[in-house]
C-alpha positions, 0 to 999 in steps of 0.5 A: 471417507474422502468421498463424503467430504465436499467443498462446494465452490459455487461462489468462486466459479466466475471472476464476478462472483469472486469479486462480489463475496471477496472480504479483503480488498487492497486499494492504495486508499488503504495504505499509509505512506511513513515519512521522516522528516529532517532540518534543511533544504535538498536533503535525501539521506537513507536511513542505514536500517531501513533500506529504501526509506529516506530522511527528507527535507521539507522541500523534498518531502513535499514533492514525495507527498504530491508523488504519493497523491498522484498514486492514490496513497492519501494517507501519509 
């Protein structure tokens, strides 16, 4: 009975066809960057719940946005 079971994969043979019929595509286009923002000047607290992610003053929110931009994350 195995034997009548078949899984063709012709459209997985080379790295282009791969890339041709692929459904999903992660790009950093496709990523949002969550920011918090904070009262003050200089200010990075990091937030006890959430272990890497920052409260930033605007002054340093800036400098993570253009940080971000330079990744090609657009969206914050």
């Amino acid at each position: 009975m195995a034997s009548l079971i078949q899984r063709p994969r012709r459209l997985r043979h080379t790295a282009a066809l791969r890339e041709m019929v692929r459904e999903t595509r992660l790009d950093p286009s496709n990523l949002i960057y969550p920011l918090f923002a904070c009262p003050g000047e200089g200010i990075r607290k990091e937030i006890s719940s959430m272990p890497g992610v920052f409260n930033l003053s605007i002054d340093e929110l800036v400098k993570e946005c253009a940080e971000a931009r330079g990744l090609g994350i657009s969206s914050i």
